[in-house]
C-alpha positions in Angstrom: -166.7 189.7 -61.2 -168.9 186.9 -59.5 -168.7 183.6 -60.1 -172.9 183.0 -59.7 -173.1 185.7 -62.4 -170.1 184.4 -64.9 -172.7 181.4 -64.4 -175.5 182.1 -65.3 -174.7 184.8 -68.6 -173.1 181.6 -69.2 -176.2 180.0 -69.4 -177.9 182.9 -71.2 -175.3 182.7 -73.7 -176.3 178.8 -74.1 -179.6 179.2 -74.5 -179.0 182.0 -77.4 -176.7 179.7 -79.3 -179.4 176.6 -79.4 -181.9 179.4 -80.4 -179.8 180.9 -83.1 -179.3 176.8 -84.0 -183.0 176.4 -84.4 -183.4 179.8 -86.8 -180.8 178.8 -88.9 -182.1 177.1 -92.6 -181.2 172.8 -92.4 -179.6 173.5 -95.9 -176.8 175.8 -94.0 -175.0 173.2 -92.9 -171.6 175.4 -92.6 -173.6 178.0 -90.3 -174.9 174.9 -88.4 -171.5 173.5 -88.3 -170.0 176.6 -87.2 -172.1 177.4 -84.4 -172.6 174.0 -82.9 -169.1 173.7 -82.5 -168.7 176.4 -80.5 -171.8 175.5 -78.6 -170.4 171.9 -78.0 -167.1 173.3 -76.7 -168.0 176.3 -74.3 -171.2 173.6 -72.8 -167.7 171.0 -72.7 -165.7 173.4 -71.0 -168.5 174.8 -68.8 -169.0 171.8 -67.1 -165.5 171.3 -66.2 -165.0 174.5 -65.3 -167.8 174.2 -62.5 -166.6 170.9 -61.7 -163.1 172.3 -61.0 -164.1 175.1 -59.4 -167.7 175.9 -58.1 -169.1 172.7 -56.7 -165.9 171.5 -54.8 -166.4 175.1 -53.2 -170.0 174.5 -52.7 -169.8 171.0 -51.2 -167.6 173.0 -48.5 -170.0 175.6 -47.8 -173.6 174.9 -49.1 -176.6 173.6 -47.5 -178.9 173.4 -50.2 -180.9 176.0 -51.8 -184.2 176.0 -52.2 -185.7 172.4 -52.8 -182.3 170.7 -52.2 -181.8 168.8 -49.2 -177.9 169.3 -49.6 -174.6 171.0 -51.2 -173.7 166.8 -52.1 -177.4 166.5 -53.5 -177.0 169.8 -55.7 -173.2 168.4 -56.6 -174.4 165.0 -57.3 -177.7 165.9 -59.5 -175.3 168.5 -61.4 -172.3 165.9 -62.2 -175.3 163.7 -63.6 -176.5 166.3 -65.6 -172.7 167.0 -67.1 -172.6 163.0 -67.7 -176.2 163.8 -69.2 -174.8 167.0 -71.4 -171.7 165.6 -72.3 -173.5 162.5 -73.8 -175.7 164.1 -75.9 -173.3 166.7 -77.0 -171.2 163.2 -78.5 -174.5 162.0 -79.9 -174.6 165.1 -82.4 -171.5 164.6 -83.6 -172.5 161.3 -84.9 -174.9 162.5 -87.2 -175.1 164.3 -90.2 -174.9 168.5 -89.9 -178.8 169.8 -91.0 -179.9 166.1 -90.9 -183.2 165.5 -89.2 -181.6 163.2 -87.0 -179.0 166.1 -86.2 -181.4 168.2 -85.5 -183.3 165.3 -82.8 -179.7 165.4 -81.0 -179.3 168.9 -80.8 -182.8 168.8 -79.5 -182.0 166.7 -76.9 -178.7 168.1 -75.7 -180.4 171.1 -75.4 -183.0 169.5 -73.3 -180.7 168.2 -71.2 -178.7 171.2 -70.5 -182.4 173.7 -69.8 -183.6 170.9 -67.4 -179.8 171.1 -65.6 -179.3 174.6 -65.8 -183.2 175.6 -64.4 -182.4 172.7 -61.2 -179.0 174.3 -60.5 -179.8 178.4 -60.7 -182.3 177.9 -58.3 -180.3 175.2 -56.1 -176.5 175.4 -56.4 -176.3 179.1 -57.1 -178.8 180.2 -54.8 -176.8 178.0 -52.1 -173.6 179.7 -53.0 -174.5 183.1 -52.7 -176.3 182.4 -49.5 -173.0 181.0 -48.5 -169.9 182.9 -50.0 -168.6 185.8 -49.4 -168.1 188.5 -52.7 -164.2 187.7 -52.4 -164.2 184.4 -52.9 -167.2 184.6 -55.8 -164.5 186.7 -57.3 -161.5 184.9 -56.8 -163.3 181.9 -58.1 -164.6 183.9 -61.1 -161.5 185.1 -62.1 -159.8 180.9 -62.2 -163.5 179.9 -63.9 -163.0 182.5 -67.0 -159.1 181.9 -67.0 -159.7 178.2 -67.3 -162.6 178.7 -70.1 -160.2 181.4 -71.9 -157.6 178.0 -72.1 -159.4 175.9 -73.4 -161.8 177.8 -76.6 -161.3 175.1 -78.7 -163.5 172.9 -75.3 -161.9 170.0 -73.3 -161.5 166.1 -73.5 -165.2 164.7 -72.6 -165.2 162.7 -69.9 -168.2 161.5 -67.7 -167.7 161.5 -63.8 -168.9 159.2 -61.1 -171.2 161.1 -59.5 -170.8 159.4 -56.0 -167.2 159.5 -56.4 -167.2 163.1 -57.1 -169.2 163.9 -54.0 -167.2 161.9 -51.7 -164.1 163.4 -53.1 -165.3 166.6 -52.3 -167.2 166.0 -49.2 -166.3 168.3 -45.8 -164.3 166.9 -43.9 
């Protein structure tokens, strides 16, 4: 197990859900329900889960993959982007399942997750498997998919301060 991997069929697995979201009929509004739910939680519980687990790591060891400068740039554009997610993902839920204005928020959650999810597979996990070696990608695999396992039913949504974030978990 690999924790750059667990990552991105994570993302993979995202992607499929907002496509099987856009095949689905507006009038199916339990289908619609159904999956979005379980969308909203695991894209809930994925953030945290990185944000216990793989960037505090990576601000440690990174240097910035590709067109980063930094590990604390990658860390600091990604917390945005789960401030970004997480926002949008509560914007749904204020509409009406199959609505057209549902259907805008899904839209732009989804938007919002593609754009973070391209910036941080060729960044962050680039960085990390530059930077760590195969144990610790497993060891941190195995606390990522025990902490995602716990919490199914997705985690209490709260943005972080990016800048806070990075200069909690800063080297030092």
């Amino acid at each position: 197990m690999d924790i750059t991997q667990l990552i991105l069929d994570e993302h993979a697995q995202q992607r499929s859900m907002f496509a099987q979201i856009d095949s689905i009929d507006p009038k199916d509004t339990e289908a619609l329900a159904a999956i979005w739910g379980r969308l909203k939680n695991l894209l809930d519980s994925h953030a945290e889960a990185e944000e216990r687990f793989f960037y505090p790591r990576l601000m440690k060891i990174g240097t910035g993959g590709n067109d980063a400068d930094s590990a604390a740039e990658e860390t600091e554009d990604a917390i945005e982007d789960h401030n970004d997610i997480r926002d949008t993902g509560e914007a749904v839920q204020k509409h009406k399942v199959g609505s057209k204005a549902w259907f805008e928020a899904v839209g732009a959650c989804n938007k919002a997750n593609s754009d973070h999810m391209a910036e941080e597979e060729r960044q962050g996990l680039t960085d990390f498997r530059k930077h760590a070696s195969l144990k610790e990608r497993h060891d941190l695999a195995v606390q990522f998919a025990t902490f995602e396992a716990q919490h199914l039913d997705g985690v209490k949504v709260v943005d972080k301060d990016p800048d806070a974030y990075v200069k909690k978990h800063a080297k030092s």
